[in-house]
C-alpha positions, 0 to 999 in steps of 0.5 A, a space after each residue: 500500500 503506499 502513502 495515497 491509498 493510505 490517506 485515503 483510507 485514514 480520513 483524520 483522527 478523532 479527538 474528544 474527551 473520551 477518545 483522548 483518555 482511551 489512548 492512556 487507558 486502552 492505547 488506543 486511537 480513534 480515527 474517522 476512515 472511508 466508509 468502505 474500509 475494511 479492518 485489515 486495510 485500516 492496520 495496514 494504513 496505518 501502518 503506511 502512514 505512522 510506521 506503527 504496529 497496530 494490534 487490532 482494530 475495531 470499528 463504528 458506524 456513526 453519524 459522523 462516518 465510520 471510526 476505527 478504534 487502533 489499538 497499538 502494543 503499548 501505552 507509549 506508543 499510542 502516546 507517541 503518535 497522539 503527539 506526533 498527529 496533533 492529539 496531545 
């Protein structure tokens, strides 16, 4: 996958209160992604863009579109790149 398939996947990240304490808690973030995305799609954009390794991914439809919760292998790392896009 390279990097223009990957932000057409990844739309932005997410960001309220309760999404901003899962990446302390459950080190996780929340993104809002194309509706048509499918969970390994999202790992590997992910992936693509951050050069992180994710752990899992779950998602949501809402109003707002479809948002993928990433779960990554640790609380520093989901820390890291909340720092890095603009979260924290």
């Amino acid at each position: 996958m390279n990097v223009d398939q990957a932000m057409r996947i990844i739309v932005k990240p997410y960001i309220t209160e309760k999404t901003f304490a899962m990446v302390e808690t459950e080190s996780k973030i929340c993104f809002i992604v194309e509706r048509s995305a499918t969970k390994p799609q999202i790992k590997e954009a992910v992936k693509t863009l951050y050069k992180e390794n994710v752990k899992g991914v779950n998602t949501a439809r809402t109003i707002y579109g479809k948002k993928a919760f990433v779960q990554f292998e640790n609380v520093e790392k989901a820390r890291d790149l909340a720092t890095k896009i603009g979260m924290l």
